[in-house]
C-alpha positions as CSV (number, residue, x, y, z in Angstrom):
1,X,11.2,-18.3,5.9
2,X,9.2,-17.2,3.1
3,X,10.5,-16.5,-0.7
4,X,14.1,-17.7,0.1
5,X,14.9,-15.3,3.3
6,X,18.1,-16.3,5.0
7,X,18.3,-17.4,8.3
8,X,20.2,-14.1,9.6
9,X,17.2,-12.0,8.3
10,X,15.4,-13.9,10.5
11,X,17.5,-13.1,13.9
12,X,16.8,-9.5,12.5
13,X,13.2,-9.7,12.5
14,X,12.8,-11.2,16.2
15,X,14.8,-8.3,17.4
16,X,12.4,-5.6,15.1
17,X,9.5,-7.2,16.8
18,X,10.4,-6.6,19.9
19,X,11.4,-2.8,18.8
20,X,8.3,-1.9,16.8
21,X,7.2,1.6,16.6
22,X,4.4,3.1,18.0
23,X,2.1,3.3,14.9
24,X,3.1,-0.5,14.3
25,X,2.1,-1.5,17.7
26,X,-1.0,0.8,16.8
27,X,-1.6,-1.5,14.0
28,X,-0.6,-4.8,15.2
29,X,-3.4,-4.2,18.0
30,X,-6.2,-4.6,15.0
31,X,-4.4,-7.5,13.1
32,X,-3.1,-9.8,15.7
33,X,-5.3,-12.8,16.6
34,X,-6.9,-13.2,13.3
35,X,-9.2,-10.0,13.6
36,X,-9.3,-9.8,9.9
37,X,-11.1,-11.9,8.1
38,X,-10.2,-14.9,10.1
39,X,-6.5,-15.1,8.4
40,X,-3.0,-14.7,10.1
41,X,-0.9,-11.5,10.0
42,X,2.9,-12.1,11.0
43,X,4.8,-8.8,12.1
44,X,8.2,-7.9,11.2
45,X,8.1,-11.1,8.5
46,X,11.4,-11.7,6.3
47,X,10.7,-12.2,2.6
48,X,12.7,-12.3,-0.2
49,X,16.2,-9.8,1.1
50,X,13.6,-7.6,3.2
51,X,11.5,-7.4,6.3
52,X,8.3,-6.0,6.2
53,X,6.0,-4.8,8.9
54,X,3.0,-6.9,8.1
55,X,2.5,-10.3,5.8
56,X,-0.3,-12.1,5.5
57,X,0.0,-15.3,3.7
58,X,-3.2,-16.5,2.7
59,X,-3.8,-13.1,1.1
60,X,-0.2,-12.8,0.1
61,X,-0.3,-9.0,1.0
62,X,2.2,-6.7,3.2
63,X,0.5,-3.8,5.2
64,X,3.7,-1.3,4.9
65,X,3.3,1.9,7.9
66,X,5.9,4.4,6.6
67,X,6.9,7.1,8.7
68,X,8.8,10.5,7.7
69,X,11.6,8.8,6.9
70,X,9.9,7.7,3.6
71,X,9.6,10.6,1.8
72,X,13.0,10.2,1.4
73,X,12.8,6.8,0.0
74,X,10.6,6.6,-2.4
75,X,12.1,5.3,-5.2
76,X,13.6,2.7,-2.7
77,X,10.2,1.8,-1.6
78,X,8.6,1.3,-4.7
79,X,11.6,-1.2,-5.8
80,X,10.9,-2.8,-2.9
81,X,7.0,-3.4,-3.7
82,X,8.0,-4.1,-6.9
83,X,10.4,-7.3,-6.1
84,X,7.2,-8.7,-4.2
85,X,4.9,-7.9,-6.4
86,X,7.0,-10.1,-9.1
87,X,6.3,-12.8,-6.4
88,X,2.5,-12.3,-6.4
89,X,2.7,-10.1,-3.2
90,X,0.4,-7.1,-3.0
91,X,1.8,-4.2,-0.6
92,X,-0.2,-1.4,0.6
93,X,1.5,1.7,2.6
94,X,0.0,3.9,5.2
95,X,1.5,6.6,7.1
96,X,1.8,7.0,10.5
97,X,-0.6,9.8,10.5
98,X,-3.1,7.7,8.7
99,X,-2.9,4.9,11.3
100,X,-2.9,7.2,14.5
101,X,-5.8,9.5,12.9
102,X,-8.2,7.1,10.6
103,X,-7.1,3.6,12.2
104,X,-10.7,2.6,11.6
105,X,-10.3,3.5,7.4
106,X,-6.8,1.4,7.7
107,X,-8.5,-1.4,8.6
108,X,-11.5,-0.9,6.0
109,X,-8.7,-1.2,3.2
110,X,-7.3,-3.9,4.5
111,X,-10.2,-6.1,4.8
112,X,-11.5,-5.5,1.4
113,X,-8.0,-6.2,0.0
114,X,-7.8,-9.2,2.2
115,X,-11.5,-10.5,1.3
116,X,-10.4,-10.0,-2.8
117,X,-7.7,-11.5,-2.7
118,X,-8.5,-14.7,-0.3
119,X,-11.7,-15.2,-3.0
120,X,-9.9,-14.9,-6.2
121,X,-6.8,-17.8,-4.7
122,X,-10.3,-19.8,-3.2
């Protein structure tokens, strides 16, 4: 657990993972197996209170893939980012529409993220 996540988040997260959504699993595709830059992605992590859909560790960033339901949210979602950001935790969104349209630009933003932020902890 990571950031002082209970153990109950935990149970959550195992049953998210086996529930992702399609744009997720669109995702997950390009970041599993250490695609990027050689470093881990974990799906459906706990940190802190909250699960997020992507965490990468070494970089200490969360990939975030919002769909419509986060337009309603907002302010919700930038508390969020803000409580991990406060732990050194970048997060970067996308929308579904960006992932099923412009997966290949997805990817580009996360590798440079993931390559500037592995450097400057190096």
């Amino acid at each position: 657990m990571y950031f002082g996540a209970k153990p109950d988040l935990g149970e959550l997260a195992k049953s998210l993972r086996n529930a992702m959504t399609y744009h997720e699993s669109l995702l997950w595709e390009k970041l599993k197996g250490k695609q990027i830059c050689g470093v881990r992605f974990r799906r459906q992590h706990p940190i802190y209170f909250y699960i997020v859909d992507f965490y990468c560790h070494e970089a200490m960033l969360v990939v975030e893939v919002d769909s419509e339901i986060h337009y309603d949210r907002i302010d919700y979602d930038n508390g969020r980012s803000a409580e991990m950001e406060k732990l050194g935790i970048k997060v970067i969104r996308f929308t579904n529409l960006d992932v099923e349209n412009n997966i290949n630009k997805v990817i580009m933003k996360i590798e440079t993220i993931v390559k500037e932020r592995t450097k400057s902890r190096s």
